[in-house]
C-alpha positions in Angstrom: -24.3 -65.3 -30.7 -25.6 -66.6 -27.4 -23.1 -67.6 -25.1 -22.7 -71.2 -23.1 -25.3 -71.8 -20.6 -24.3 -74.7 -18.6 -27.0 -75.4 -16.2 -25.7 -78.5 -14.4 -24.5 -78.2 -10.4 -22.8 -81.1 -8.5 -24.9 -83.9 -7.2 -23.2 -82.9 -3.7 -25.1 -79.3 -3.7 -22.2 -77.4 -3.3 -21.1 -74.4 -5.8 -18.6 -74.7 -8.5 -15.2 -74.4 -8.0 -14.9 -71.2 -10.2 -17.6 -69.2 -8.2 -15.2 -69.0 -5.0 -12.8 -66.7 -7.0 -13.4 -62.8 -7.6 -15.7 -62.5 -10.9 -12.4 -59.7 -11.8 -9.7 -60.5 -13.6 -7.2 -58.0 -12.4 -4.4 -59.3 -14.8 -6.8 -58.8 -18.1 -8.0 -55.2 -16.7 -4.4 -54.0 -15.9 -3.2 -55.2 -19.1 -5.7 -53.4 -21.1 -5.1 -49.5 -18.9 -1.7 -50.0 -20.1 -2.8 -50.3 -23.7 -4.9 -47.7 -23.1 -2.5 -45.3 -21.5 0.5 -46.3 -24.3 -2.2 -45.4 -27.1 -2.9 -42.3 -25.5 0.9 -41.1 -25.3 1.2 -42.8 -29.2 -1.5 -40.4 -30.3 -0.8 -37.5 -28.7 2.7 -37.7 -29.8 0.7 -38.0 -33.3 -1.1 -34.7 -32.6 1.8 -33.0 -31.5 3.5 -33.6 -35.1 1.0 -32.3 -37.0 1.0 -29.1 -34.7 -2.0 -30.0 -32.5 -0.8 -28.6 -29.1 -3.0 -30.6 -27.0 -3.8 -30.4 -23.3 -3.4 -33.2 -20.7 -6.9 -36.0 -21.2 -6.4 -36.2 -17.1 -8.0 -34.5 -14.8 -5.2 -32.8 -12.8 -2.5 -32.5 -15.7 -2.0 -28.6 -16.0 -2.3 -27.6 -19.5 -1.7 -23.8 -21.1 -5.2 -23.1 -22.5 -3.8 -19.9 -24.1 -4.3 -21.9 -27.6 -7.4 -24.0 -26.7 -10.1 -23.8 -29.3 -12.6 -26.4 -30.4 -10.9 -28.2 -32.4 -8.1 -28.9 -30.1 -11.2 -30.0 -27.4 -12.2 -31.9 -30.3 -9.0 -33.8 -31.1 -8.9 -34.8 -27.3 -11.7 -36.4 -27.0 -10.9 -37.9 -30.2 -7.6 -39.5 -28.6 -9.4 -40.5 -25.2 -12.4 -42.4 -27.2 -9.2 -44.4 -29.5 -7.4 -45.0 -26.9 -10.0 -47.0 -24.7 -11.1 -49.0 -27.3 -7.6 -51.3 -27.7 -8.1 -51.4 -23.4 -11.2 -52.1 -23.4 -10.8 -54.5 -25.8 -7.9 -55.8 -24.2 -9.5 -56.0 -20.7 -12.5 -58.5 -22.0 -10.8 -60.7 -24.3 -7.9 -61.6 -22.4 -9.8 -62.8 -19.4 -10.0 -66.5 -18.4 -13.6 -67.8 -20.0 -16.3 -68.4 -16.7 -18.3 -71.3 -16.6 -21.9 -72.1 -15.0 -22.5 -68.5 -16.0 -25.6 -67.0 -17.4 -24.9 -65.4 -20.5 -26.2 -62.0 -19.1 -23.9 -62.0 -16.5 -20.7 -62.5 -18.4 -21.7 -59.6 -20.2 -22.2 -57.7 -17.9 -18.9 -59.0 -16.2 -17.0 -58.4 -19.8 -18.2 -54.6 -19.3 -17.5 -54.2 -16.4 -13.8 -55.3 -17.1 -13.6 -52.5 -19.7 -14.9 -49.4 -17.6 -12.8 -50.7 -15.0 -9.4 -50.9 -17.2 -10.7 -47.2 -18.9 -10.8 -45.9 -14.9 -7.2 -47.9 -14.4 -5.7 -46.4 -17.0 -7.6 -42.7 -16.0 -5.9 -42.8 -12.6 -2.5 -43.9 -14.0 -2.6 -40.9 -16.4 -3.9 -38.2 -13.4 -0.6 -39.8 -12.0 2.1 -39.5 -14.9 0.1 -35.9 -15.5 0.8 -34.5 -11.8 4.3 -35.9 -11.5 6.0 -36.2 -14.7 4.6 -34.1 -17.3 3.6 -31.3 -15.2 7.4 -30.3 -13.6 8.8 -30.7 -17.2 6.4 -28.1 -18.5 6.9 -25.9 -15.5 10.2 -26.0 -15.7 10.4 -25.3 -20.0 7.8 -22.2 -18.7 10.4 -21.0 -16.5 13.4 -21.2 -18.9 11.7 -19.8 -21.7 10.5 -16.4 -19.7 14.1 -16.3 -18.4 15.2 -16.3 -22.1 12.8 -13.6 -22.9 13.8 -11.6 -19.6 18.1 -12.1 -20.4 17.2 -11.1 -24.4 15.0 -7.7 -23.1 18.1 -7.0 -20.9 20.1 -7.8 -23.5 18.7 -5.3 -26.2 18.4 -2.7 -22.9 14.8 -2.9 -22.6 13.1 -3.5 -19.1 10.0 -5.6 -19.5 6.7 -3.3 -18.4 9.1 -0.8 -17.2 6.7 1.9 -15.9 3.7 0.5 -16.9 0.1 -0.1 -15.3 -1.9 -2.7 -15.5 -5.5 -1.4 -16.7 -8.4 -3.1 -14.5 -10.6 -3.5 -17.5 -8.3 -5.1 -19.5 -7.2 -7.3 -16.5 -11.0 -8.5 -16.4 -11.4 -8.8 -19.7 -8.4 -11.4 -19.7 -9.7 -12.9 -16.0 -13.7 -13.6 -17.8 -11.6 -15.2 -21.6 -9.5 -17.7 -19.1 -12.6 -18.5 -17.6 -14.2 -19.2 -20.4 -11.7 -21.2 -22.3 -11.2 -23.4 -18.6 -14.8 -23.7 -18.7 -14.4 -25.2 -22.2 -11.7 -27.0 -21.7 -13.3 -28.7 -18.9 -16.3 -29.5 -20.7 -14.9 -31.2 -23.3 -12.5 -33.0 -20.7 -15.7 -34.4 -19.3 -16.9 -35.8 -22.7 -14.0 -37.6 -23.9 -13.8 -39.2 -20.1 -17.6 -40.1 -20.4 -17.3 -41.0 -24.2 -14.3 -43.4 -23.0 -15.5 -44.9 -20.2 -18.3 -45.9 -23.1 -16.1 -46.9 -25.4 -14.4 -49.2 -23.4 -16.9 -50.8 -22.3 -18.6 -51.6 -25.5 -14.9 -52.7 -26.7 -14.9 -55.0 -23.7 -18.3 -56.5 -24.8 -17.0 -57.1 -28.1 -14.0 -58.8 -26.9 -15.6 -61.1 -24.6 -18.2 -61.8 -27.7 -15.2 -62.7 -29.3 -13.3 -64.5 -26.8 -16.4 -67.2 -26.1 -16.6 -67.4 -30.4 -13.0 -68.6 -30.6 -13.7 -70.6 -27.3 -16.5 -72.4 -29.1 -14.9 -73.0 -32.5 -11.7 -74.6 -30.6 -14.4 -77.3 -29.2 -15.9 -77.7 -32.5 -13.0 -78.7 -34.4 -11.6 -80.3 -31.6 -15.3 -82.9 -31.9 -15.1 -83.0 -35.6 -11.2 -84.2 -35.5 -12.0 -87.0 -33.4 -11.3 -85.4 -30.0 -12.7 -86.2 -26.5 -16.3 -84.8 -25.9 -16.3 -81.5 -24.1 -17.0 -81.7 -20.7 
């Protein structure tokens, strides 16, 4: 559907009232990250009760990739990509509508709204990652090897009493957590990139929508006997 294109300027030569303001509409992109970043906790909760132990989608949430595998890389990026599309979505249809606009442009301004709410909600989550979820799974590491160490006491064993470490075994174990943070990095960076798409398309979509419903309203608003549109 092509969009309005209103190509009239004031007699007086001097811009429209709308194009002094910022072409962002920081209220529509803020409300969509916090869609995005509620959906992400709602669906990782999900994962977590079907027994999906899934790492942080942040960068800088510390995760234990003991149990990574592809599937659980899988079901990340799976949550990142669902997640930004309610933003995204969010971010470009709750914006005001511009006028004297070329179509073009508002699409590319709808867009924009939904990478920059996917990158909104990003930073928010390297936030609640680094200072929230990351003590509280520090501090359930710490109380569980205390458990461990009070039960081996307890049954009058001493943990690795005695024992040395072999050095190839050591490497082994060094080159596998590598590999796995080499993997769990890689598919960190898909599911950001494959968000960071998928909001923006669900911005687009939004914005499409948006400018349908703004149209409509006018249309029934003529056919009912209404003032013409100015």
């Amino acid at each position: 559907m092509e969009r309005d294109l209103t190509t009239s300027a004031p007699d007086d030569g001097a811009p429209p009232a709308g194009e002094a303001h910022s072409a962002v509409s920081w209220g529509a992109v803020i409300a969509g990250a916090v869609a995005a970043l509620a959906a992400s906790f709602a669906l990782m909760a999900v994962a977590a009760g079907f027994g999906l132990k899934l790492g942080s989608p942040w960068p800088g949430g510390r995760s234990d990739l003991a149990d990574f595998s592809p599937i659980l890389g899988s079901s990340m990026i799976a949550v990142q990509v669902l997640s930004s599309a309610p933003g995204g979505y969010l971010a470009g249809r709750l914006r005001t509508k511009w006028t004297n606009v070329h179509g073009h442009e508002v699409h590319f301004r709808d867009t924009a709204h939904g990478l920059l709410a996917w990158a909104v909600s990003t930073l928010m989550g390297v936030v609640l990652a680094a200072s929230v979820l990351t003590p509280l799974t520090e501090r359930t590491a710490v109380a569980a090897a205390v458990q461990s160490d009070v039960a081996a006491s307890a049954a009058g064993a001493v943990p690795n009493a005695g024992a040395r470490p072999d050095p190839a075994a050591l490497q082994r174990r060094a080159d596998r957590d590598a590999n796995i943070a080499a993997q769990f990095s890689l598919f960190m960076g898909i599911g950001l990139l494959l968000g960071a798409f998928t909001g923006c398309v669900a911005a687009a979509i939004g914005g499409l929508r948006r400018d349908e419903m703004h149209a409509t309203f006018w249309t029934e608003y003529a056919r009912a006997g209404g003032a013409v549109r100015p």
